[in-house]
N, C-alpha and C positions, 0 to 999 in steps of 0.2 A: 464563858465569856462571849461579848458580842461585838463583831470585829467590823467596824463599818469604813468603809473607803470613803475618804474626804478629796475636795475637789483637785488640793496642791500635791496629790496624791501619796498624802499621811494615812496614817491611820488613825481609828478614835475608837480604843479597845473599851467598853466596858463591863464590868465583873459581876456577874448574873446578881448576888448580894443586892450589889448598888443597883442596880435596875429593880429588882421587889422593894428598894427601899424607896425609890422610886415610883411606881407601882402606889403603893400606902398612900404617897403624898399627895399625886394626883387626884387617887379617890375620894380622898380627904377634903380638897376644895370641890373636887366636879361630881361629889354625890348628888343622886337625885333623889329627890325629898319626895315618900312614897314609893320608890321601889322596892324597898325593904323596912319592915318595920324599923324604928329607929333603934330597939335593941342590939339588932342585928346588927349594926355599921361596925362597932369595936371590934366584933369576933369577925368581920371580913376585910377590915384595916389590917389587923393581925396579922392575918393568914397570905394576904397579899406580900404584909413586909417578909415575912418567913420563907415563903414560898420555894427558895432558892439554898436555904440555910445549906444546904450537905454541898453546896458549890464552894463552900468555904473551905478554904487549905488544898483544896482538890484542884483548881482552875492551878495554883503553884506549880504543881505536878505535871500538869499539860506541858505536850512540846509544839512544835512549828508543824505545819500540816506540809504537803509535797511541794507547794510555792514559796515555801520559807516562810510565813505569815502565822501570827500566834491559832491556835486552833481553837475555836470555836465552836458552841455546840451546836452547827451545823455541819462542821467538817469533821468534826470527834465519832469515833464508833458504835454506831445506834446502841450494841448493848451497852456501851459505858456509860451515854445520854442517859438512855432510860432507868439502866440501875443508880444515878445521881437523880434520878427524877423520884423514885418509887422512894430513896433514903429520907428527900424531901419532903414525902407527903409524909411519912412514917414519924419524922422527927415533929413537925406539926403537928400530928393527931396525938403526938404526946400527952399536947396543952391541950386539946381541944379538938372532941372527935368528930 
């Protein structure tokens, strides 16, 4: 999750998923034409939207960090980051190595 302090001093949580799907859409409109062959765009759309896939069901899991604040994968435990990071590549390179 990505936890960002708003000015009225809310919060504005969003869920690693939605940010690669995010991610997709952007590249989608602000590709630049000639940096990758145009075959290439589909299989780096993709992999963008996915990118995040093993954060699914797992951000649920998470609890508040020591401020009381949802915890984020910057305040989460580097091994549990990086072992959702590695499940991520791993569940991508399924489709597509």
């Amino acid at each position: 999750m990505i936890v960002i302090d708003e000015p009225a001093g809310t919060l504005l949580c969003v869920r690693q998923p939605d940010h690669a799907t995010t991610c997709a859409a952007m590249a989608q409109h602000w590709r630049w034409e000639g940096l990758l062959p145009a075959a290439m765009w589909p299989r780096v759309l993709t992999s963008l939207r996915v990118h995040d896939d093993w954060w699914k069901g797992v951000e649920d899991l998470l609890s508040l960090d020591a401020q009381g604040r949802p915890m984020d994968f910057l305040s989460m435990p580097t091994r549990l980051h990086v072992d959702i990071w590695r499940r991520s590549i791993e569940l991508a390179a399924n489709d597509d190595a």
